[in-house]
C-alpha positions in Angstrom: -41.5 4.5 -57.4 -41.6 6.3 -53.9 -42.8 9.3 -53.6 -40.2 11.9 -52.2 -43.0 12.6 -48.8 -43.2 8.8 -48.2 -39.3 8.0 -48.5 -39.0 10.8 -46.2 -41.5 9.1 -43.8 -39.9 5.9 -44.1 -36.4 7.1 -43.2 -37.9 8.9 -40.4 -39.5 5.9 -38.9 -36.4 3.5 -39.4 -34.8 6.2 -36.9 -37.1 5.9 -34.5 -37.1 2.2 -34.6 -33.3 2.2 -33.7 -33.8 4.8 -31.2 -35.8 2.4 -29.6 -33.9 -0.3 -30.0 -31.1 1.3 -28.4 -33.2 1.4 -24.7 -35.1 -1.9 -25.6 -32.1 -4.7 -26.5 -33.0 -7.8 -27.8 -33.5 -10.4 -25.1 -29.7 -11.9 -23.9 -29.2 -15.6 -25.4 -29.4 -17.7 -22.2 -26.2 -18.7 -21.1 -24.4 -22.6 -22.0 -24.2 -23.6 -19.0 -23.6 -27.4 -19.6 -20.4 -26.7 -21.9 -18.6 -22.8 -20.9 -16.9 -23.4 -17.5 -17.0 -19.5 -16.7 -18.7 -16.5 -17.3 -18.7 -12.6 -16.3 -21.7 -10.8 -14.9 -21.6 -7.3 -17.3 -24.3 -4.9 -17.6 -25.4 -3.3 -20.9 -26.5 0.5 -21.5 -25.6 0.3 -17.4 -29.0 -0.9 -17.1 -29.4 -4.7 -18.5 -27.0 -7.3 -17.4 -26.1 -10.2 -18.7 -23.9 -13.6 -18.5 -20.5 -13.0 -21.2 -18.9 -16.5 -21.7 -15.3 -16.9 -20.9 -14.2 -18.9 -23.3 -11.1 -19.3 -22.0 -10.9 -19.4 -18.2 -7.5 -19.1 -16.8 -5.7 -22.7 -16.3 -4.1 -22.7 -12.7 -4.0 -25.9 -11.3 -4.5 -26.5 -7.3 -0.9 -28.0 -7.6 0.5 -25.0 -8.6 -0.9 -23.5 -5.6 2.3 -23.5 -3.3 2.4 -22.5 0.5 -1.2 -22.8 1.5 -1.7 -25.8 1.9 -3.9 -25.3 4.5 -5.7 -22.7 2.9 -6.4 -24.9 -0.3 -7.0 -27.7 1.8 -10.2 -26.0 3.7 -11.5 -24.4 0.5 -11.4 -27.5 -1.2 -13.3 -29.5 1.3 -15.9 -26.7 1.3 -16.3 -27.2 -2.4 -16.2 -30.7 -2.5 -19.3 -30.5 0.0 -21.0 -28.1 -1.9 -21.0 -30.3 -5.1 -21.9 -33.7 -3.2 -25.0 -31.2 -1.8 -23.8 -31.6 1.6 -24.5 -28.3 3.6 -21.0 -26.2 2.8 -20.6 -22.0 3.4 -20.0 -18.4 1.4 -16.1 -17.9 1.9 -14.0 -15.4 2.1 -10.4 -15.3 1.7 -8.4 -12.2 2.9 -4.5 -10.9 3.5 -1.9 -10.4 1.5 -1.5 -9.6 -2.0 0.0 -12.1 -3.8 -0.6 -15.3 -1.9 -3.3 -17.2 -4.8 -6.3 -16.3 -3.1 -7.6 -15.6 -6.6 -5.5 -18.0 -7.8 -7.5 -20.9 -5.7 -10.7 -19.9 -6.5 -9.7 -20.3 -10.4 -8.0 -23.6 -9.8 -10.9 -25.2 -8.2 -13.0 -24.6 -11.5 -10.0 -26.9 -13.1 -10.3 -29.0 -11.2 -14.1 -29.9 -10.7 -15.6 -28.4 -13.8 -16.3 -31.8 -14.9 -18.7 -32.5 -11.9 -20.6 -29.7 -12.7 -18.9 -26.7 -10.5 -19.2 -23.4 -12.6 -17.8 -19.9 -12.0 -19.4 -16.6 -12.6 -17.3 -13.4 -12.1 -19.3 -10.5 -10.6 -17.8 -6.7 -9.9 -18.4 -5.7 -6.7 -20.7 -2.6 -7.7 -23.1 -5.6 -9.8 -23.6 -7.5 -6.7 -27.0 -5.8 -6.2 -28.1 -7.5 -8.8 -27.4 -11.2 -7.0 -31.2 -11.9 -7.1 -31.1 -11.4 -10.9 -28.0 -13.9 -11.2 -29.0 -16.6 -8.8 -32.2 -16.6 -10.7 -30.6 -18.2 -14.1 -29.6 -21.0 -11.5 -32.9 -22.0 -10.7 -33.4 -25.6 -11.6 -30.3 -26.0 -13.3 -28.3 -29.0 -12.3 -24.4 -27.3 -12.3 -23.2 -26.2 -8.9 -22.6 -22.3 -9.3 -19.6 -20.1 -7.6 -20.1 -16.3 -8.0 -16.8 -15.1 -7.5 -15.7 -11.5 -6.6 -12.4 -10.5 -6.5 -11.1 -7.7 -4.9 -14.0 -7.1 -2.5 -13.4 -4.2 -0.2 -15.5 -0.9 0.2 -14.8 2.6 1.0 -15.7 4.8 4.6 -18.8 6.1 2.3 -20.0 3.7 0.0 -23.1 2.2 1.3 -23.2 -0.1 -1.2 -21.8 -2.7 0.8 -25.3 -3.2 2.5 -26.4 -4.0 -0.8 -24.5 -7.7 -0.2 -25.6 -7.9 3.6 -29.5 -7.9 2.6 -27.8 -10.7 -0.3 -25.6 -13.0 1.9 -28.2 -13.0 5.2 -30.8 -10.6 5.3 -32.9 -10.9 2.1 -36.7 -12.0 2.5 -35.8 -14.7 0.1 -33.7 -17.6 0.2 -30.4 -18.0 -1.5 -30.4 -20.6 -4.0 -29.1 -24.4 -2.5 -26.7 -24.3 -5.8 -24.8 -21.2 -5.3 -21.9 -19.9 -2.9 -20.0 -16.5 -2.9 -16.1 -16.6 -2.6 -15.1 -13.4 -2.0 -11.6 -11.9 -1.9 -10.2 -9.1 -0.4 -7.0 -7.4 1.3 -9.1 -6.4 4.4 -10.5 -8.8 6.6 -13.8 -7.2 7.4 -14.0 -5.6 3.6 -14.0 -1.9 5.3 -11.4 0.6 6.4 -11.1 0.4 10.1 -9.4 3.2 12.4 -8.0 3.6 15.6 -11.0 5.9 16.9 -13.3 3.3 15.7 -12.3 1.5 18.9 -12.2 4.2 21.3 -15.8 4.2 21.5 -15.9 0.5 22.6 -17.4 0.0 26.7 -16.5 -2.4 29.1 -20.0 -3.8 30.5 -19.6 -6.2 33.2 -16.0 -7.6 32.2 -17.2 -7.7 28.5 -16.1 -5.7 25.6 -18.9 -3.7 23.6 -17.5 -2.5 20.7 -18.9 0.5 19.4 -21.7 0.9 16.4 -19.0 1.4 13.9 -16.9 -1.5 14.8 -20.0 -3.5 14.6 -21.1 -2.1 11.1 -18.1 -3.7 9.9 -17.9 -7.1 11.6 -21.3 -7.5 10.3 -20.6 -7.4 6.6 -17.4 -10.0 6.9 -19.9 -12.8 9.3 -22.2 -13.3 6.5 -19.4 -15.5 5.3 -19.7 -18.9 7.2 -15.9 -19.6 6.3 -12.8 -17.3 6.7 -9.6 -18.4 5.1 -6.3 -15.9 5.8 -3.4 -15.4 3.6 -0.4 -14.5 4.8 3.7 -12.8 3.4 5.6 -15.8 2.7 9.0 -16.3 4.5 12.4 -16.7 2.7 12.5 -20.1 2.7 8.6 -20.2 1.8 8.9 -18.1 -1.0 12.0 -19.6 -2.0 10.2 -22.9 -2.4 7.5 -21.2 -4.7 10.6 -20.2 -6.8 12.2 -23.4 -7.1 8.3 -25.1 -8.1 8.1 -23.1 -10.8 11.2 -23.3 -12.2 11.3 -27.0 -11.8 7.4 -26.7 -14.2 9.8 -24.3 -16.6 12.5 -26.6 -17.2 15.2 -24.2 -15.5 17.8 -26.3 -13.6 18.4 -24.6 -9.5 21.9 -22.8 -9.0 22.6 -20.7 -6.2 23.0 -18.0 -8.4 18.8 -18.4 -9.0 18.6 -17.9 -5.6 20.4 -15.0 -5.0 19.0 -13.3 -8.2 15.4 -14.5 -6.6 15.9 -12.6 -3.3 16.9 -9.9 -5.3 13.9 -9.6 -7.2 11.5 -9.6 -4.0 13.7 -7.0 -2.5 12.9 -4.8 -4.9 9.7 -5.9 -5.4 9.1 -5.4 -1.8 7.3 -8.6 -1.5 7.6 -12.2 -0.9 4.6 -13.4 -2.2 3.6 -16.4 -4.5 3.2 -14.0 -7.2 6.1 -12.7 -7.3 8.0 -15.9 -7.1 6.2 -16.9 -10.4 6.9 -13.8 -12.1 10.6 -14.1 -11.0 10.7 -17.3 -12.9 9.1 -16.3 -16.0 11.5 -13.9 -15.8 14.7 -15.8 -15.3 13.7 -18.8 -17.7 13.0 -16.5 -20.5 15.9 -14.4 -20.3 18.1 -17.7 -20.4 16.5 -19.6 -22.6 17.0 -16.3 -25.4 20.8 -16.3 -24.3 
């Protein structure tokens, strides 16, 4: 039977064992990589990171993808090099909300997950810690996008130079397996003013822009390929409509597109995503009456 001094003793030391535990986690379990399509890029104790499985990645297909064609058709190509290890570029994909540049990025996992193309979401604030990802890529045979959605940064956050030393301007190279496709609603990923360009000089019939203008240029040229998204028109966004009714079983009236205009009116956007929802919408609320 213990003695009351050494059960005391041992409770004390089971504390500290789990107070050490608590800034020393176990090691992560290296991710599946040959059978979970996508994963997210979290840290823990906002110290470690580590690869959480998706286990169930969103199911878009590049046909649902309606009024980019062009868009989808460059990105695609880009991807289709990258997995044939042909030389291919970091992307980014700016302009309106609403208009699948997400959307694309998701559906090209669907579509070439089975030749090996992977997808690792990463917050824009974790992508210091690129050299740390990239490196569970190293001799792996899958084709890796890290994908970050939503990219843009604010007048003072200097963490944006955190991905220019990433994309171009680290001492090491980037690994031949991975690509960045980047979204945002700003083309250059900063806020740009008016008096940004008032400092710009005319040397010799060319235009200098000023440091600031430069600053941001900078950031959006580390990515080799720049895809813009655009507000649908009426008869674009119409279209969208009638796809995805069509995929809902809804038969076209003129009523649907009435109500449809309707909907973007108040919406205050023709946009793909609002199309979709606009459909959800009306095929529910028929099929219950």
């Amino acid at each position: 039977m213990l003695t009351t001094e050494l059960q005391h003793l041992i409770e004390r030391a089971e504390a500290l064992v789990a107070r050490i535990d608590h800034y020393f986690p176990p090691t992560p379990i290296p991710p599946d990589w040959q059978n979970i399509l996508a994963f997210r890029w979290r840290k823990r104790n906002n110290q470690l990171g580590e690869f959480q499985a998706v286990y169930h990645p969103h199911q878009i297909r590049l046909q649902d993808l309606q009024g980019i064609d062009e868009q989808k058709q460059q990105l695609d190509r880009n991807t289709r090099q990258f997995l044939q290890k042909q030389p291919a570029n970091n992307v980014l994909l700016s302009g309106s909300r609403g208009t699948g540049k997400s959307s694309l990025i998701k559906a090209l996992l669907n579509e070439y997950a089975n030749q090996g193309l992977r997808l690792v979401e990463v917050e824009k604030y974790d992508l210091i810690d690129l050299p740390e990802i990239v490196e569970a890529f190293n001799n792996r045979p899958e084709r890796f996008i890290i994908f970050c959605d939503d990219l843009s940064y604010e007048k003072d956050d200097a963490s944006y130079k955190a991905l220019k030393s990433v994309l171009d301007g680290s001492v090491s190279a980037p690994p031949e397996n991975a690509l960045i496709y980047a979204t945002s609603n700003r083309r250059h990923l900063l806020p740009e003013y008016m008096r940004d360009n008032l400092d710009a000089k005319m040397i010799d019939g060319e235009i200098h822009h000023a440091e600031g203008v430069e600053e941001k240029i900078s950031l959006s040229e580390r990515f080799g390929l720049w895809l813009s998204f655009y507000p649908f028109k009426q008869d674009e966004y119409l279209a969208i409509v009638r796809y995805w009714l069509v995929e809902l079983g809804v038969t076209e009236s003129e009523s649907v597109h009435r109500a449809a205009l309707q909907w973007a009116l108040k919406r205050g956007s023709r946009s793909g995503r609002a199309a979709k929802q606009f459909a959800q919408d009306w095929a529910g609320r028929n099929m219950v009456e």
